[in-house]
MDTraj code that builds the backbone (N, CA, C; nanometers):
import mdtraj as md
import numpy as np

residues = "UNK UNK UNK UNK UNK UNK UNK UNK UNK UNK UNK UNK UNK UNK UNK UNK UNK UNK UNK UNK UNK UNK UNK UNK UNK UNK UNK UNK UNK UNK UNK UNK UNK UNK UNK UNK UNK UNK UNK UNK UNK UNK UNK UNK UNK UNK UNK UNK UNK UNK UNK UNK UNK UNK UNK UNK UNK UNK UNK UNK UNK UNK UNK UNK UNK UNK UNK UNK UNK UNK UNK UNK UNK UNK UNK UNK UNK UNK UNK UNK UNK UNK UNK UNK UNK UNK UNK UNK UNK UNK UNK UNK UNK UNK UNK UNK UNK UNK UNK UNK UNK UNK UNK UNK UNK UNK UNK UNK UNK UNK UNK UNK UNK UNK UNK UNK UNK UNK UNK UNK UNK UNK UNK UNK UNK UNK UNK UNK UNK UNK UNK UNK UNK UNK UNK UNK UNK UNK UNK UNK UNK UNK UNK UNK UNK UNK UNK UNK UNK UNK UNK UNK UNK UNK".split()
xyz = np.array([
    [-2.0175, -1.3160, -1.2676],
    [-1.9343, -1.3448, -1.3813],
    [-1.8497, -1.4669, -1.3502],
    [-1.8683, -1.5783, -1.4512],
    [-1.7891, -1.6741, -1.3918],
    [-1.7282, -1.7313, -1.5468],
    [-1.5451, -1.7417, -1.5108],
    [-1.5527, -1.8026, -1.6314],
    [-1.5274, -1.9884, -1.5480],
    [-1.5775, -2.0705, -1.6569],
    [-1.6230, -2.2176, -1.5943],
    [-1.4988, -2.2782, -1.6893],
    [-1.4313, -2.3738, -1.6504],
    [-1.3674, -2.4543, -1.7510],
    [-1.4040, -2.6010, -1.7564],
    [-1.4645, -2.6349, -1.8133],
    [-1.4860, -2.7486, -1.8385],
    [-1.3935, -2.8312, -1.8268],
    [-1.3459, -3.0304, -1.7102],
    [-1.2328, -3.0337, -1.7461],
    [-1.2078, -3.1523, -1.8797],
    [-1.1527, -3.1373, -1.9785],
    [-1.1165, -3.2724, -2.0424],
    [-1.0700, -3.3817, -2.0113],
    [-1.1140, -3.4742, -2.0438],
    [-1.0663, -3.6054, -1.9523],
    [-0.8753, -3.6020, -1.9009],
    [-0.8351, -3.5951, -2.0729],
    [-0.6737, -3.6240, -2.0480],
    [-0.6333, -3.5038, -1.8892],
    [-0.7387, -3.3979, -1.8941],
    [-0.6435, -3.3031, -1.7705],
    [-0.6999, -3.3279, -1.6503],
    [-0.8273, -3.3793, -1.6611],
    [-0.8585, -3.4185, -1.5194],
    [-0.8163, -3.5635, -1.4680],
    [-0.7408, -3.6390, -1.5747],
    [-0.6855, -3.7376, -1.5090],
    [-0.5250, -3.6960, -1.4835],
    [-0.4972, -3.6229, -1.5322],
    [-0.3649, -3.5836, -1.5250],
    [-0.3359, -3.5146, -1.3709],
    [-0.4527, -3.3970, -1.3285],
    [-0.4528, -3.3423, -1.2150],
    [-0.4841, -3.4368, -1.0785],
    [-0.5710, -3.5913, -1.1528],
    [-0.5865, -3.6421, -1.0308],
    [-0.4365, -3.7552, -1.0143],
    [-0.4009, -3.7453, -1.0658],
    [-0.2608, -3.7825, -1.0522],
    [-0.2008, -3.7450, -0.9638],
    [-0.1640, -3.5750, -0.9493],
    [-0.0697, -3.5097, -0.8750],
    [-0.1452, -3.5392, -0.7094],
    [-0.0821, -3.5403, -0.6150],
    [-0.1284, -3.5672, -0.4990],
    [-0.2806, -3.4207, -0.4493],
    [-0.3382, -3.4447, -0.3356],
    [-0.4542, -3.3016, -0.3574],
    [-0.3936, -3.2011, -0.3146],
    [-0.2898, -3.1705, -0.2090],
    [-0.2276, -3.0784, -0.1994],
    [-0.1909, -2.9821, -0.2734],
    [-0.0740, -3.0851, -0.3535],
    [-0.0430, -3.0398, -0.5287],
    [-0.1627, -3.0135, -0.6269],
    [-0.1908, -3.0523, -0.6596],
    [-0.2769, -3.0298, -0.7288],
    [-0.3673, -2.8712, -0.6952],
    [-0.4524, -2.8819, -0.6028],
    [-0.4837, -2.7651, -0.5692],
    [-0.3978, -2.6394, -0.5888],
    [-0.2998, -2.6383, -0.5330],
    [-0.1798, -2.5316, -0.5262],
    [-0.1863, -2.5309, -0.6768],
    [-0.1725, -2.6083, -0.7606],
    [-0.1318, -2.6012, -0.9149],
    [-0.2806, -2.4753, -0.9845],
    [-0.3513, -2.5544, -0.9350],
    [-0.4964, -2.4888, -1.0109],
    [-0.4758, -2.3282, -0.9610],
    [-0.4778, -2.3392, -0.8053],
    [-0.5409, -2.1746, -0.7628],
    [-0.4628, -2.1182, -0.8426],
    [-0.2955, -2.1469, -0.8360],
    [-0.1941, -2.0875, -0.8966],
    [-0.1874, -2.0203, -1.0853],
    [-0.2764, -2.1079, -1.1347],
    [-0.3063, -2.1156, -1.2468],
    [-0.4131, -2.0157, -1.2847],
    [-0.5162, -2.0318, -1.1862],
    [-0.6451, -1.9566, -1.1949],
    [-0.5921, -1.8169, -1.2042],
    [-0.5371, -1.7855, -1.0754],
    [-0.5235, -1.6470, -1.0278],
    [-0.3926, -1.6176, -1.1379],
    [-0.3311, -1.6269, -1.1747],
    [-0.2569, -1.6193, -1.3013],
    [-0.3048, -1.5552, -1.4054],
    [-0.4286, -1.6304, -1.4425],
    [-0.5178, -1.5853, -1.5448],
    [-0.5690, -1.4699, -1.5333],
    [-0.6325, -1.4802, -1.4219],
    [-0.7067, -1.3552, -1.3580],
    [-0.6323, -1.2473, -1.3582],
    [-0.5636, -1.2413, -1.2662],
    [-0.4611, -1.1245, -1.2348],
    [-0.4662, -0.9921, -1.2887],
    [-0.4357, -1.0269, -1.4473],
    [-0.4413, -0.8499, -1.5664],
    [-0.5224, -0.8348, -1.5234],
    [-0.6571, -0.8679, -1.5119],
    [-0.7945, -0.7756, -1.4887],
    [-0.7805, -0.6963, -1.3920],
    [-0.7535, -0.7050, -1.2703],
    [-0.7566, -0.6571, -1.1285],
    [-0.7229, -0.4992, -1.1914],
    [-0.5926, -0.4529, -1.2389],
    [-0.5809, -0.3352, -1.2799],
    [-0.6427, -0.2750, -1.3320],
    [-0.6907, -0.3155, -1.4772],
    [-0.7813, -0.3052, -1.5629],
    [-0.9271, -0.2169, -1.4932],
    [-0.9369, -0.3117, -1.4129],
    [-1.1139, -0.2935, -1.3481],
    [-1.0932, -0.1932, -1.2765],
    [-0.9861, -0.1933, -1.1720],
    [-0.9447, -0.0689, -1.0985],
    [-0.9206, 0.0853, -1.1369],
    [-0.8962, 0.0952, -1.2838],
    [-0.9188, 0.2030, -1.3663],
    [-1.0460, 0.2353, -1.3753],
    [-1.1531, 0.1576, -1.4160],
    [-1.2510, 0.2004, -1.4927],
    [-1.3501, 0.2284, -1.3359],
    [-1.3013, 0.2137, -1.2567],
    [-1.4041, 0.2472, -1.1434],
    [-1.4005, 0.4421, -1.1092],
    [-1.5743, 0.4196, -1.1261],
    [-1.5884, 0.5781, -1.0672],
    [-1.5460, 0.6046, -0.9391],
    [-1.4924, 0.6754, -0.8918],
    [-1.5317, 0.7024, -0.7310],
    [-1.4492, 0.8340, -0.7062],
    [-1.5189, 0.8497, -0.5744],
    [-1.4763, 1.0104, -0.5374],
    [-1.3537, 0.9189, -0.3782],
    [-1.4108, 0.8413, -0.3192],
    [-1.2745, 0.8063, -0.1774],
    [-1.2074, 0.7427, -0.2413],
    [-1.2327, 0.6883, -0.3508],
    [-1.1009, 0.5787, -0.3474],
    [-1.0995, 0.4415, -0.2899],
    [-1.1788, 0.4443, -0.2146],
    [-1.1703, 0.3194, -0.1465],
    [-1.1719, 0.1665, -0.1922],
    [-1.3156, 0.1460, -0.3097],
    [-1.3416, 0.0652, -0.3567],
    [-1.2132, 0.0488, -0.4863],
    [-1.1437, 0.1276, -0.5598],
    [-1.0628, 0.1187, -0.6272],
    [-0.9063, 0.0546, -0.5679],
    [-0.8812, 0.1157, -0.4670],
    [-0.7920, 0.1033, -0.3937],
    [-0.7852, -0.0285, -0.2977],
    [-0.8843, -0.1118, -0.2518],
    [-0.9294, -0.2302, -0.1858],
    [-0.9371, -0.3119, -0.2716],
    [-0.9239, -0.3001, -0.4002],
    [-0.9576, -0.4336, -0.5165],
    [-0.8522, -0.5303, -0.5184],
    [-0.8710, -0.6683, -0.4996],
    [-0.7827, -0.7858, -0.4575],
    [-0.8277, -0.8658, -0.5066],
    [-0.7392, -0.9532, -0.5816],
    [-0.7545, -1.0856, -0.5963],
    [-0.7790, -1.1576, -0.4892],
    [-0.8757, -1.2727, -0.4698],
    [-0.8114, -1.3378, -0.3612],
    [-0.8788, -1.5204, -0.3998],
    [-0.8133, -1.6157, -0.3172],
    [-0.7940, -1.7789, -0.3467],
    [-0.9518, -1.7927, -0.2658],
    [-0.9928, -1.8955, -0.3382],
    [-1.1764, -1.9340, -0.2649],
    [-1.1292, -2.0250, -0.1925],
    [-1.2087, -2.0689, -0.0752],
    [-1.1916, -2.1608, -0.0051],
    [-1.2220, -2.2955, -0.0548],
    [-1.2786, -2.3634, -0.1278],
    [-1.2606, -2.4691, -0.1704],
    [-1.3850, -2.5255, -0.1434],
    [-1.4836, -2.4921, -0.1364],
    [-1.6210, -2.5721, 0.0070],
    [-1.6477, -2.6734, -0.1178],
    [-1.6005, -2.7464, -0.2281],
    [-1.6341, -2.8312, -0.2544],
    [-1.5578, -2.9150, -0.3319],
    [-1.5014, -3.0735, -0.3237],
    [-1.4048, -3.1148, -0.3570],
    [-1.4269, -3.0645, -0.5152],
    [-1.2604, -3.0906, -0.5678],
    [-1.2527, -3.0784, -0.6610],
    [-1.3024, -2.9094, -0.7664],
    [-1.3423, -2.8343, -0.6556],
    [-1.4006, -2.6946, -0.7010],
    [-1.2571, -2.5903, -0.6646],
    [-1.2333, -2.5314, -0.6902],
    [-1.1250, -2.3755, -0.7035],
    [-1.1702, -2.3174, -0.7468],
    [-1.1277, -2.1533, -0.7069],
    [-1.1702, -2.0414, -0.7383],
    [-1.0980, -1.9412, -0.7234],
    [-1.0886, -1.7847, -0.7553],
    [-1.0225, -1.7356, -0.7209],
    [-1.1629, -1.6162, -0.7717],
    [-1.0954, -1.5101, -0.6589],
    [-1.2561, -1.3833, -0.7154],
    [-1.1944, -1.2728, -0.6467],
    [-1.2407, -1.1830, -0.7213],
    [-1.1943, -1.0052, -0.6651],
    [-1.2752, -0.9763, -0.5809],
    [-1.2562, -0.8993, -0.4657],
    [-1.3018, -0.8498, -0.3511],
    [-1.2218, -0.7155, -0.3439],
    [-1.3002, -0.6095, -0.2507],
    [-1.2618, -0.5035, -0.2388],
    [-1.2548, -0.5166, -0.0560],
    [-1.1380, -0.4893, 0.0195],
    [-1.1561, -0.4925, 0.1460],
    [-1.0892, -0.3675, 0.1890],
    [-1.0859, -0.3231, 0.3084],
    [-0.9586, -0.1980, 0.3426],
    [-0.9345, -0.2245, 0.5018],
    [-0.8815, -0.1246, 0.5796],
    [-0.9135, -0.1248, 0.7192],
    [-0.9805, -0.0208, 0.7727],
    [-0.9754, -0.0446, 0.9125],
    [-1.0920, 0.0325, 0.9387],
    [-1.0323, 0.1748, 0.9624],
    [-0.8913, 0.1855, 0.9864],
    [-0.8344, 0.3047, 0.9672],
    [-0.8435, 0.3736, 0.8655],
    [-0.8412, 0.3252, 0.7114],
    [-0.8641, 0.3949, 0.6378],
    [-0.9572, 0.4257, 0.5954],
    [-1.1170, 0.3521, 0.6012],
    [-1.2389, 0.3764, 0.6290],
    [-1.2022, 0.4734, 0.7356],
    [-1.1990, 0.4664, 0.8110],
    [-1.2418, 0.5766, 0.9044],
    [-1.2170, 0.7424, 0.8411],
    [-1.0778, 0.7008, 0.7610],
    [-1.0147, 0.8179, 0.7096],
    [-1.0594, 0.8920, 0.6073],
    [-1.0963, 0.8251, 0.5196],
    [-1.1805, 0.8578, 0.3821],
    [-1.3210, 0.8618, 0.4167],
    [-1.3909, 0.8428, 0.4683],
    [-1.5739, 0.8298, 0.4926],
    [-1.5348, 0.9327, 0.6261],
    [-1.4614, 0.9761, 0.7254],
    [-1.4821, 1.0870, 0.8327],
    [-1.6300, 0.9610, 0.9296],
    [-1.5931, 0.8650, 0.9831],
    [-1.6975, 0.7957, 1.0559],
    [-1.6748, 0.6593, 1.0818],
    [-1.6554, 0.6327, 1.1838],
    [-1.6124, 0.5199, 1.2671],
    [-1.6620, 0.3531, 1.2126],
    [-1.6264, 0.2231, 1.2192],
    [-1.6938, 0.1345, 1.0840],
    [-1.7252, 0.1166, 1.2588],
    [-1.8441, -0.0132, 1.2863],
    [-1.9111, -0.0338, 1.4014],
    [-1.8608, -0.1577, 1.4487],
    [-1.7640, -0.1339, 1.5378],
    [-1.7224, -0.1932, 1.6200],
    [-1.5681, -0.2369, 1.5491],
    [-1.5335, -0.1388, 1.5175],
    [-1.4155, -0.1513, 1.4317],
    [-1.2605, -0.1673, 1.5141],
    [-1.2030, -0.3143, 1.4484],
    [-1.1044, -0.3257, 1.5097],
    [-0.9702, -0.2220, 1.3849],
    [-0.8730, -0.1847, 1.4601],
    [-0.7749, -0.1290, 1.3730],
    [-0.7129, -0.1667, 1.2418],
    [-0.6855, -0.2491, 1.2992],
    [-0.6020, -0.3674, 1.1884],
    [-0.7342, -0.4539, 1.0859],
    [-0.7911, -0.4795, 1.1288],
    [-0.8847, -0.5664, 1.0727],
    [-0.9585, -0.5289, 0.9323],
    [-0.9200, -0.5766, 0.8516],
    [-1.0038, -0.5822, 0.6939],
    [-1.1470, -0.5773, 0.6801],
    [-1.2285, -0.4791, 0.6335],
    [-1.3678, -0.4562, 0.6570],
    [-1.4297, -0.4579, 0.4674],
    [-1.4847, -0.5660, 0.4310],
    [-1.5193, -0.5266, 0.3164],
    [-1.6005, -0.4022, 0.2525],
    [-1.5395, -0.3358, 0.1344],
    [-1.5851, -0.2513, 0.0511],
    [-1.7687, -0.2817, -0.0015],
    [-1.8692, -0.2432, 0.0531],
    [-1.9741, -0.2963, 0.0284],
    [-2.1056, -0.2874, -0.0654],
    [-2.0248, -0.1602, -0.1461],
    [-2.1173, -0.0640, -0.2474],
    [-2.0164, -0.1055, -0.3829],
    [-1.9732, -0.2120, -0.4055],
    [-1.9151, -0.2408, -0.5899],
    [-2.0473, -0.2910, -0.6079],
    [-2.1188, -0.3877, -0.5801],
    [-2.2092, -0.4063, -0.6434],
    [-2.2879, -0.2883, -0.7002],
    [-2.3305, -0.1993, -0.6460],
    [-2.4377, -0.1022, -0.6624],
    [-2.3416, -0.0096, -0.7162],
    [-2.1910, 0.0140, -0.7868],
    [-2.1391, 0.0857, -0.8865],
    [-2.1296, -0.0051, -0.9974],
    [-2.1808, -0.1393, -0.9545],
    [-2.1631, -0.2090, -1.1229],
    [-2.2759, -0.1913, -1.1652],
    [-2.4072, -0.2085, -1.0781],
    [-2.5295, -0.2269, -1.1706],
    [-2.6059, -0.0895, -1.1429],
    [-2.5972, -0.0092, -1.0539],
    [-2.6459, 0.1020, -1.0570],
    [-2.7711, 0.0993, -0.9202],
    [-2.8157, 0.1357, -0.8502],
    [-2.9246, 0.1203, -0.7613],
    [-3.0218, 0.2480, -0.7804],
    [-3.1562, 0.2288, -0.6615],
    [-3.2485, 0.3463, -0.6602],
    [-3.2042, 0.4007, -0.5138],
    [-3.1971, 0.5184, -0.4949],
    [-3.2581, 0.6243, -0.3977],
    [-3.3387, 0.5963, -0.3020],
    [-3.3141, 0.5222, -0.1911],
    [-3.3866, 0.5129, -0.1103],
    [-3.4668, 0.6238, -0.0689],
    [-3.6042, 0.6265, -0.0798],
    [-3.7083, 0.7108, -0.0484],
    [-3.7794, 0.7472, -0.2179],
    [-3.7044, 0.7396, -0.2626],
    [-3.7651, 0.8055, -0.3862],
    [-3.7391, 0.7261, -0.5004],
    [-3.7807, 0.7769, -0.6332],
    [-3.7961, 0.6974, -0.7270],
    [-3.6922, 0.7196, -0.8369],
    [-3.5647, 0.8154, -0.7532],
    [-3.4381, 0.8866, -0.8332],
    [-3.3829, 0.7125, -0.9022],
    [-3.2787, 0.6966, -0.9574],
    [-3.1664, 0.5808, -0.9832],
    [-3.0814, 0.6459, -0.9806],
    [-2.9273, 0.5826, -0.9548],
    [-2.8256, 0.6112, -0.9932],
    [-2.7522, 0.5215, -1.0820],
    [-2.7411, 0.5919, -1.2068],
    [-2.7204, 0.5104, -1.3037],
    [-2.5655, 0.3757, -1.3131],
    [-2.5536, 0.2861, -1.3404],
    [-2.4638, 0.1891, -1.3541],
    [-2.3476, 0.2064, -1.4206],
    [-2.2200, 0.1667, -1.3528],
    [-2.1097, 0.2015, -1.4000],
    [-2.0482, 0.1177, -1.4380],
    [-1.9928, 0.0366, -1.4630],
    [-2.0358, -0.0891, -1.4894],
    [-1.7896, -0.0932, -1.4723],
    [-1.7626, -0.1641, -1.4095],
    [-1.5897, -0.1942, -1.3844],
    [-1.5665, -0.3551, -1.4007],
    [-1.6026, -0.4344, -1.3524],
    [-1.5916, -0.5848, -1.3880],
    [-1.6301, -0.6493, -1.5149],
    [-1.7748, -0.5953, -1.5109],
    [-1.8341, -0.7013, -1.6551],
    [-1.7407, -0.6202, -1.8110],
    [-1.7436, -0.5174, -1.8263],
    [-1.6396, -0.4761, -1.9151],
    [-1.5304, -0.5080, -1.9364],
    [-1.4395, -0.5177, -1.8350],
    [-1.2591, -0.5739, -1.8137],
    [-1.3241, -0.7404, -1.8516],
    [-1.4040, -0.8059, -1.7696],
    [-1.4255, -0.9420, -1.7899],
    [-1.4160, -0.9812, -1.9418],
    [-1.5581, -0.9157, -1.9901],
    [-1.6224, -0.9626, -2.1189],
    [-1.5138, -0.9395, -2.2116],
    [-1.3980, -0.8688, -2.1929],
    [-1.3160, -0.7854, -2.3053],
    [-1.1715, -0.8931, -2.2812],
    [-1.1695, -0.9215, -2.1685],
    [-1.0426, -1.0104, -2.1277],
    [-1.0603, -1.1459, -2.1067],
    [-1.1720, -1.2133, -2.0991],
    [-1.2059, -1.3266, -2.0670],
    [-1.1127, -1.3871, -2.1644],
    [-1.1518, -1.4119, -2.2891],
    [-1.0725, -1.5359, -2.3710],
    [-0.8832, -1.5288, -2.3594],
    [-0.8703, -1.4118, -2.3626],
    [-0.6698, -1.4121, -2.3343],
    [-0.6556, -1.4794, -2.1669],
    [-0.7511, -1.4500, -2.0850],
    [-0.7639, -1.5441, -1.9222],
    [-0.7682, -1.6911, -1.9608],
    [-0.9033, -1.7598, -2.0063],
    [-0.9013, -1.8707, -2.0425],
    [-0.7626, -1.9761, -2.1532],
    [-0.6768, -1.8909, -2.2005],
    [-0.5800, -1.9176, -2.2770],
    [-0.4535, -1.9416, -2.1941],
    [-0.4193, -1.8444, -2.1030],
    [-0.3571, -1.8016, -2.0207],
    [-0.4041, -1.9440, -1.8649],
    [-0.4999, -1.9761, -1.8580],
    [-0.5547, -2.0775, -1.7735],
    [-0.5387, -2.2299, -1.8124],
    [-0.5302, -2.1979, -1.9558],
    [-0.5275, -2.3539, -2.0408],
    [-0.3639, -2.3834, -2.0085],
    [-0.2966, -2.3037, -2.0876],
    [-0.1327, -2.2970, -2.1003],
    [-0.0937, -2.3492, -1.9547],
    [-0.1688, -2.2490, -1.8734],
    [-0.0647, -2.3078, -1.7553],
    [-0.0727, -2.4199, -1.6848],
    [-0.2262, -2.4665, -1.7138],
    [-0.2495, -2.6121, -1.7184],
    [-0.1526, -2.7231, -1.7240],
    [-0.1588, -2.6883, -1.8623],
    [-0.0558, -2.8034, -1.9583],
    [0.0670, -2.8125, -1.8624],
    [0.1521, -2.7004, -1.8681],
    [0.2273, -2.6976, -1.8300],
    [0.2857, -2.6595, -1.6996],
    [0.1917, -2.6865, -1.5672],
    [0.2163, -2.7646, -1.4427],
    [0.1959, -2.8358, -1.4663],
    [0.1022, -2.9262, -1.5267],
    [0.1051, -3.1042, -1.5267],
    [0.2172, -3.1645, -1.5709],
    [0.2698, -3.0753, -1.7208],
    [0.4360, -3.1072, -1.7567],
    [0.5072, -3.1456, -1.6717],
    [0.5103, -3.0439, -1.5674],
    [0.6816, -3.0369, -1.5243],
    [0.6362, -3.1057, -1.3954],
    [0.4944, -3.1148, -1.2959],
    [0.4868, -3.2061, -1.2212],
    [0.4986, -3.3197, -1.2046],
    [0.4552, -3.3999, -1.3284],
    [0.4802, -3.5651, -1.3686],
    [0.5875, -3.6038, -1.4554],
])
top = md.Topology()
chain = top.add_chain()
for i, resn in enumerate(residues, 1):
    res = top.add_residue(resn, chain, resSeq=i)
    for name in ("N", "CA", "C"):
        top.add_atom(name, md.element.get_by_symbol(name[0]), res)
traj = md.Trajectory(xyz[None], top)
């Protein structure tokens, strides 16, 4: 799920204005702004019996691997203490402290098969719902704040 913003000239000359530091900081800040309501949202509608994947759901800032690209994307992570605690079974080679991603959202969004057999378990679907239903108040919410870091930066 990606929402893409196209940039318009007046804002992508406006952003290349602000130094890249700034600038960057302005966008993630903006992005994850937008984003944000969902995180709750999605965190409701998830099935689960540990908790885990509900409870691990995070926003978090993309690394950037390409100029001029930002991102921001939900991830589910926990530690290995509390994995250990909720699943009763050690993560492999698990440090204490250390953040171990949640690795089964995919296969509660779209549903998977039964290894060995020809069972499914049907799809539950927590992101593309909150997304598809919240996307345009995000993109509004992404525009606005646009405008107005470039405002008050220049």
């Amino acid at each position: 799920m990606i929402l893409q913003i196209i940039d318009g000239e007046i804002l992508a000359e406006s952003l290349q204005s602000l130094t890249k530091g700034v600038a960057g900081k302005v966008v993630r800040g903006v992005l994850a702004e937008g984003i944000a309501p969902m995180v709750p949202a999605m965190r409701s509608k998830i099935h689960s019996i540990t908790g885990l994947l509900a409870g691990g759901l995070k926003l978090k800032m993309g690394k950037g691997d390409r100029a001029g690209r930002y991102s921001v994307y939900v991830d589910s992570t926990v530690t290995a203490r509390k994995f250990e605690a909720k699943k009763h079974r050690p993560v492999p080679s698990g440090k204490p402290g250390r953040q171990y991603r949640v690795y089964y959202g995919a296969l509660v969004e779209f549903g998977h098969r039964i290894a060995g057999s020809d069972e499914r378990v049907p799809a539950h679907p927590f992101m593309r719902t909150v997304f598809d239903a919240q996307v345009q108040t995000a993109a509004e919410t992404i525009e606005n704040g646009f405008w107005d870091a470039v405002e008050t930066k220049l």
